[in-house]
Structures are given as structure tokens and as C-alpha cells.
N, C-alpha and C positions, 0 to 999 in steps of 0.2 A: 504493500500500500504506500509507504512510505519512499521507495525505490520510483514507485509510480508518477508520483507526483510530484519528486526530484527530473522523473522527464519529461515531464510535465511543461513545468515553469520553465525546461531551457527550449521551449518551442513557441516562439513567439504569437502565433498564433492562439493557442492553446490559452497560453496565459492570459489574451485579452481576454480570451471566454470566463475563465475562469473569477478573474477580477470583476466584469461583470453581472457572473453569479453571484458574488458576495455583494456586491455594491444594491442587487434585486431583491435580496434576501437582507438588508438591511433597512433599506425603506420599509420590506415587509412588518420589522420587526420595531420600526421607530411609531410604522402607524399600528403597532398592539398597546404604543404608551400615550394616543391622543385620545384624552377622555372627550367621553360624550358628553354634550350637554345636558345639567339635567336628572345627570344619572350619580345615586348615592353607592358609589363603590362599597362601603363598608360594608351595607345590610347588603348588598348580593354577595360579598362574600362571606359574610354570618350566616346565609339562609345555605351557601353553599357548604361550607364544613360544619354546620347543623346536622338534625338528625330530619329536616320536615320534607314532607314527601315531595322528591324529583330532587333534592340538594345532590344524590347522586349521579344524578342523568347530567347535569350542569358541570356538574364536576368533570365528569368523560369529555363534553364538549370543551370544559374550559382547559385541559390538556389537549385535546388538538388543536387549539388555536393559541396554544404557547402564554396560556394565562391571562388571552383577551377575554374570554367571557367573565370571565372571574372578577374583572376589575374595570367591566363596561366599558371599553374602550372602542374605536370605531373600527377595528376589525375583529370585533366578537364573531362575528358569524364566520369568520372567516373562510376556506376554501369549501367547504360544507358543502352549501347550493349547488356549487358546479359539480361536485362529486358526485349526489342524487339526479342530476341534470343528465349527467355521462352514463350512470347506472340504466337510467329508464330508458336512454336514446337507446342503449346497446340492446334494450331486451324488445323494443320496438324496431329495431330493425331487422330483428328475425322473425317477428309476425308481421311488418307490412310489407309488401312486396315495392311497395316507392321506394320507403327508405334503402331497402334491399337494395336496388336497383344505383340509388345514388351511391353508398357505398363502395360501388363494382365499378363507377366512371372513373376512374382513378382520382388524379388530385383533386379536379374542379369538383367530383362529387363528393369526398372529405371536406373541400372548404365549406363548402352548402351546410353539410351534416353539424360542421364544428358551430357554423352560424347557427344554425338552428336551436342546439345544443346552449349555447352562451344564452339566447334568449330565453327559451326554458328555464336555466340555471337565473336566469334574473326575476322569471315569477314567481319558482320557489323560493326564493332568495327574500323575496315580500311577502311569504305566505311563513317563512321562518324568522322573519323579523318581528311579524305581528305576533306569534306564538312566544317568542322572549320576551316583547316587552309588556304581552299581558301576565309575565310570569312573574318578570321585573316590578310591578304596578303591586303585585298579591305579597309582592315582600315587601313593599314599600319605599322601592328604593328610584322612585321615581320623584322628582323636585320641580313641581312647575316654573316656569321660564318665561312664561306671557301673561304672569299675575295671577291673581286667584278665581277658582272657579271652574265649573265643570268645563266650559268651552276652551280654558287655559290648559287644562290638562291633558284634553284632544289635541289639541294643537301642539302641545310636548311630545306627545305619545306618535303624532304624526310625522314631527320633525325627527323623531328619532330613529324612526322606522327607515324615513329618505334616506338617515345617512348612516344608519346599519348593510340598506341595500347598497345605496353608494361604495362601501369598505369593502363589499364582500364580490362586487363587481371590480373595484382598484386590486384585490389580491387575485381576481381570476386574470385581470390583466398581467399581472407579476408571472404569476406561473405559466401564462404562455409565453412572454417572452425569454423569459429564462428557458425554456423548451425550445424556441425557437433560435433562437442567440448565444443560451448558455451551455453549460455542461450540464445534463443529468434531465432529470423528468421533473419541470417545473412546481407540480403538486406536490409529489410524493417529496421532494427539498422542504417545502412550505412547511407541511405535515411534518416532517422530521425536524425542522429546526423548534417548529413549535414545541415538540416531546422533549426535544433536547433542554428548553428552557424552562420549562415543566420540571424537567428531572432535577437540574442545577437549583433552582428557588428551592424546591419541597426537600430535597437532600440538605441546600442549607439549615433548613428552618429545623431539621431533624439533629444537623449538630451542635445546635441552638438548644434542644430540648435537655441536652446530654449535659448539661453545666445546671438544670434542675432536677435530674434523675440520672447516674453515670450507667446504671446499669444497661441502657438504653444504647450503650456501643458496640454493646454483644447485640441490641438487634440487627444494629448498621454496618457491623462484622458481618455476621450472615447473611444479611441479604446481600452486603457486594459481592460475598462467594456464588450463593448462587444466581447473583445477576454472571459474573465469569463465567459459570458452569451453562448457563444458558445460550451465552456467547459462542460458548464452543460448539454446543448440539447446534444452533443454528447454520453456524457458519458451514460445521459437519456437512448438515441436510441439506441446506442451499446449493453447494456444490458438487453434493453425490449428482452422476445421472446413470440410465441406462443407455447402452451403446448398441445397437443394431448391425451387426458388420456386413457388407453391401459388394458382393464379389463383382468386376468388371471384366468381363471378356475381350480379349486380344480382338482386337479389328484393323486388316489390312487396309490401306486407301493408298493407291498406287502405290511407291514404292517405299511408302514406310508403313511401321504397325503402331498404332495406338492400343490405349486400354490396357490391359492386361493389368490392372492394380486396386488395389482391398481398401475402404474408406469405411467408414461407422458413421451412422447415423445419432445423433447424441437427443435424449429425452428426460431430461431432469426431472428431480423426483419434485420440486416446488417448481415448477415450469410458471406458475402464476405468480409468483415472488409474494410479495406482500398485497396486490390488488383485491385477490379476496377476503382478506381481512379487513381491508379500509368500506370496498362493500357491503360486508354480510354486519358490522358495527354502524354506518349510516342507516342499512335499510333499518335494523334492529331498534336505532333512537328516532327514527323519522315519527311512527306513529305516537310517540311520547312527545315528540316537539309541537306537533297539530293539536294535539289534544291538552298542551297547555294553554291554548286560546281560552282555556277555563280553568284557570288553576288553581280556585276555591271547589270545583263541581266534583258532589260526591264521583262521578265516572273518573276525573281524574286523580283523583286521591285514591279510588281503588286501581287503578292501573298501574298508580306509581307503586303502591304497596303490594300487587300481587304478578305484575309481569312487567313492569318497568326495571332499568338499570339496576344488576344488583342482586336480583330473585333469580331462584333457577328455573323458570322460563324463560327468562331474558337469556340464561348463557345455552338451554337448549337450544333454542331459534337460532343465536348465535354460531351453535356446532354445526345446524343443519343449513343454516346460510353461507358459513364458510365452506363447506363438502360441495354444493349446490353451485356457488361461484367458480368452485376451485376449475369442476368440469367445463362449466359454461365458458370461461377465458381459457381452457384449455381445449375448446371445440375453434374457439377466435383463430387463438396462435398455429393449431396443429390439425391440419387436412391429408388423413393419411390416404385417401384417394388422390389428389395432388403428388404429393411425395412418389406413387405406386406408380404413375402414370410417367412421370419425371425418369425413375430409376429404369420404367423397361425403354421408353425412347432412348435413353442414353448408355443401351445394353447392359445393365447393372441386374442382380441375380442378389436378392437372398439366400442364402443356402439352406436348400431341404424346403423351401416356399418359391411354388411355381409364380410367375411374372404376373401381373394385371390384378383381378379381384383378390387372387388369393393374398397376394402381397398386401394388399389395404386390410385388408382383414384381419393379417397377422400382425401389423404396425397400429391397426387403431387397439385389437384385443391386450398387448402388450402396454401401450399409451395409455388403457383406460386401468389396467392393474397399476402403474406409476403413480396416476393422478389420484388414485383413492389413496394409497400411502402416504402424496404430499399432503393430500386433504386432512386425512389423519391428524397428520403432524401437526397442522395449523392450528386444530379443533381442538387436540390436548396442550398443543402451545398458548391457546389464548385462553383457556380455562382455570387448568388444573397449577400453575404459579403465580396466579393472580390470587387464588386463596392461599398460599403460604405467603405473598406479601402480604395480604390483609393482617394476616395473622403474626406478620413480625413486627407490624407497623400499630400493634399494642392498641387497636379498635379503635385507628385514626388519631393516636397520640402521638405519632409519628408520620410526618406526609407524604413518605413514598410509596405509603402503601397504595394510596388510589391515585396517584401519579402520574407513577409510571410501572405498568401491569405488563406482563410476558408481551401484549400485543406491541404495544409502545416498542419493546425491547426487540420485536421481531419488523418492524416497518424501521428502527433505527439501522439495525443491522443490514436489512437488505436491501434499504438506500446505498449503506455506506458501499457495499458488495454491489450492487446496479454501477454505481458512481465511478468505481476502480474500472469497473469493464469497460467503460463508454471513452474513460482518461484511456484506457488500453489500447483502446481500438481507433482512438484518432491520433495518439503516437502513432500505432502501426502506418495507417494512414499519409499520415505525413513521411514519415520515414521510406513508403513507396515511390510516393509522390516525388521527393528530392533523389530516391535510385532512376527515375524515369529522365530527369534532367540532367 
């Protein structure tokens, strides 16, 4: 990683991108500390490390956006909308035959899609702003700003909303440009530095705790072991893949021979990296975010208390949306009819699997044994080390326990691991580029 990035920086090019990225990721991170107007940071964060019903749903959200919800800032909502926006487009474009169809034009019909996409993501965007700030309102942490009175209050709750949507539209801008401009996948950066800064604040405030109760070091011993130990199985999983070896037969053309040589096909056992985890967690809080448009009404108080954030229907759904995504982005990335189709035009031979159907059939039945084991992994990954931090983190008298959870630990990791490859592969890049010259 660090070799990486040493070659990084001696490539000029490279380096402006990279410089870039931090310069996108810093406006990001300047506008999580422009308070709203308006808005009483202290009681959202009281309501949030409280025990009242949905203080943990806020809590998840205010770690993805790097501690802006937490402290009402104008990109609380931050990448959220566009996430839900990209989620539905994708699962609409395998039932409409339009969108279908646009997708297959090449680039013009991606621009279309993207546009379309960004708009959507801007009426969810209003439909999840009204959902905060009537949740904002039921804590009380709302401060009228056009004097007293119920039409002053509307008109708070109005201006707030413009510029909750505003923020959450300026970070969808950040993260395409950095996708477009920068190094790396402009969300999944956004998303990562937000955990990143999640993690830093709640860890302080834990060795903060430690100067009131010392015993409290053996918990923040342990959990950095097994945040390590975590480290390693990710990094493990991420990188395993399975390998297909793909025989090519000798082919004469006039007077020379081609062919004659053995390549693998490579299918990672997390072929989805972190995407369906950032998915099957948005779908998971979406219906808890609509339904705080009532965040006195008995329905939301029983939602928050029996399948919202936190209950174990919230982390079923969550197994069975992660398993369900895992497939779904691995039907996106991987067409083993394509591939079948590829290797016999190009005389290419499985061995012991005859060419054409039977070759897809043996590449998807092998792909789909892969992706349930990555699935797996994701589903006990985001589960089963979120309750030993709960649990080291002494019922929230310690903040990392709702923090930063296996999922957090597993979108920071496979940012970092997406990020080396992308630095990899434009060294390689350039390095051809200047053998050519």
C-alpha cells in the first residue's frame, strides 16, 4: 500500500488526481461543520445517545455522514438520497424494458440513466429531509428564525429542508466529481471518510472516559484487537478468489501459430466488495426514515421498538438484504453467457466442459457457489461483531461501540483495498503509456 503510493506521487499525473481527491473530500468534510440554521445541536445529540425510540436509527445515519446528523449540520443527509436513488434505478432497470434498453446504448444511454438517477436522488432527498426534520421538531431541537409563531416555525422547518436538500445534492456533486476527476469511487471515499471520522471522535471520547473509570482500557485493548483480527479476515476474504483455468488451442494462420496457452478466469469470493452492504443498510433505514414524518405516532414508536435499528428484525432483513444484493451486483458484474460465448470464439476450452451452453452453465453454477460464501461472509460480518462491540462498549458508556460496527470496519477496508487497485492500475497505465513513447 504504502510502496503504492510512493509510485504514486512520482507520477505527475496521478498526483494531480490524487491532490484533488483530498482537496473534494475536504470541502466534503468543512461542509459537515456548517451549522444549520435554527437547529439546536445539543438536544439532537441528547435525543441521539438517549435511550428514546429511533436515537439508534440517527445514530447509524449520523456515522455515515461523518457526525453530520448528529450535530445538524448542512450535510446531515449527506450521500444517503443518491445511494437509495442508485439502488431503485438499478432494480428498475431490470423490470422496465426502457430503462433496459438505455442502459445497452453505451455512454449516451449511462448519461441519460445517471441524469435521471441524480433527479430521483433529489426527490428522495426532500422526502428524507422532511422525515429529519419532523424528527428534529419531536426533540425539540428546532429554534425559530422568522419570530414567533406557528407560520414562523413552517417557515424554519421549510428553510431547513431547502438546505438539507441543497447539502445532500452539493455532496452528490463531490462524489461524482471525484469519480470523474479523482482516484477511487466518489461515494464509497465520502462514506469512508465519514466512518473514518466517526471512528476518530467516538475513540477519543472513549479515552476520555478512561481518566473516570481506568478499567475501561481493557475494553479499548480489546476491541482494537479484534478490530486487527477483523482486519485480517477481511483483507483474507477480499482477496481470496476462485480461478477457472481456460485451455487455448494452437491455431495456424499462414505461417505462424498462435494460441497454444492456459489463462484463468478469476471470481472473487466478495466480487460485490462493500456495495451490498451500503444497500441492504439504506434499504433497511429507509422505511424508518418515512415513517419518522410522525415521530410522536404510536406506529412509529412501535416500529422503532420492535423492527427498527437495533432489534433482531432489523439485523434479519439486514442478512437477507445483504445475501439478496450480494447476487443481484453479482448478476450486474458477471455474464457467464458472455464470458462462454467470448472463450469459444476465441478457441478457448474448459477442460472436461464442452464449449457454448455447457461452458455458461458450468461458470454461472461455480459463480453462484462463490457469491453465496461472499454473501455469507458479509451477513456474519455485519452482524455477529457489532454485538461484541456493543458489548465492550459497556451499554454505550463507551462510543465505539455504535460507531463504528464490523460494517463500518468492512466499507473502510474495502475502500482502502478498491483504492490500492485503481492507484495500481493507473501506475500500470502510465508506465505502458511512456514504454509506447
Amino acid at each position: 500500500m504504502f510502496e503504492t503510493l510512493k509510485n504514486a506521487f512520482k507520477t505527475k499525473e496521478i498526483r494531480v488526481k490524487i491532490f484533488l481527491t483530498l482537496a473534494l473530500l475536504l470541502v466534503y468534510r468543512i461542509g459537515c461543520y456548517i451549522p444549520l440554521p435554527g437547529i439546536n445541536a445539543a438536544k439532537i445529540e441528547e435525543a441521539i445517545l438517549g435511550s428514546s425510540a429511533g436515537g439508534d436509527f440517527l445514530s447509524i445515519l449520523s456515522t455515515m455522514t461523518g457526525g453530520s446528523m448528529q450535530n445538524g449540520t448542512l450535510f446531515a443527509l449527506g450521500i444517503l438520497p443518491f445511494i437509495n436513488a442508485f439502488i431503485i434505478m438499478q432494480l428498475l432497470t431490470l423490470a422496465i424494458p426502457k430503462l433496459e434498453r438505455l442502459s445497452k446504448e453505451g455512454e449516451l444511454g449511462r448519461k441519460k440513466l445517471t441524469q435521471i438517477t441524480r433527479y430521483f436522488a433529489i426527490v428522495l432527498g426532500v422526502v428524507q429531509a422532511i422525515g429529519i426534520i419532523f424528527t428534529w421538531k419531536s426533540y425539540g431541537a428546532i429554534d425559530q428564525i422568522f419570530g414567533d409563531g406557528q407560520a414562523s416555525l413552517v417557515m424554519t422547518m421549510i428553510s431547513i429542508v431547502i438546505l438539507l436538500v441543497a447539502g445532500s445534492t452539493m455532496v452528490m456533486w463531490l462524489g461524482e466529481r471525484i469519480t470523474e476527476n479523482g482516484i477511487g469511487n466518489g461515494t464509497s471515499l465520502i462514506i469512508f471518510v465519514g466512518i473514518l471520522s466517526s471512528f476518530g471522535v467516538s475513540l477519543a471520547k472513549s479515552f476520555k472516559m478512561v481518566g473516570e473509570q481506568w478499567t475501561y482500557i481493557w475494553n479499548i485493548i480489546g476491541f482494537l484487537i479484534i478490530v486487527f483480527l477483523i482486519f485480517l479476515f477481511i483483507v483474507f476474504t477480499d482477496l481470496s478468489e476462485r480461478r477457472v483455468m481456460v485451455q487455448y488451442a494452437k491455431q495456424i494462420k499462414g505461417n505462424k501459430m498462435y494460441g497454444g496457452r492456459s489463462t484463468h478466469i478469476p471470481i472473487r469470493v466478495n466480487s460485490g466488495g462493500v456495495m451490498p452492504i451500503i444497500f441492504a443498510s439504506s434499504i433497511c433505514m429507509f422505511p424508518q426514515m418515512i415513517m419518522s414524518f410522525w415521530p410522536t405516532s404510536n406506529a412509529y414508536v412501535w416500529y422503532a421498538q420492535h423492527m427498527g435499528s437495533g432489534t433482531w428484525p432489523y439485523y434479519v432483513f439486514l442478512a437477507v438484504f445483504i445475501i439478496f444484493f450480494s447476487y443481484f451486483y453479482s448478476m450486474i458484474q458477471f455474464n457467464p453467457d458472455e464470458i462462454a460465448k467470448n472463450i469459444q470464439q476465441s478457441g478457448g476450452l474448459i477442460m472436461g466442459i464442452r464449449a457454448g451452453k455447457p461452458t455458461a452453465d458450468y461458470l454461472r453454477r461455480v459463480n453462484n457457489r462463490i457469491v453465496l460464501v461472499g454473501a455469507l461472509f458479509l451477513a456474519v460480518l455485519a452482524l455477529v461483531p457489532t454485538f461484541i462491540f456493543q458489548a465492550l462498549s459497556d451499554n454505550g458508556a463507551l462510543g465505539f461501540g455504535s460507531a463504528f460496527s464490523a460494517t463500518g470496519l468492512l466499507i473502510v477496508v474495502s475502500v482502502a483495498l478498491e483504492l490500492n487497485k485503481q492507484l495500481e492500475s493507473q501506475i500500470m497505465m502510465r508506465h505502458y503509456k511512456g514504454f509506447l513513447k
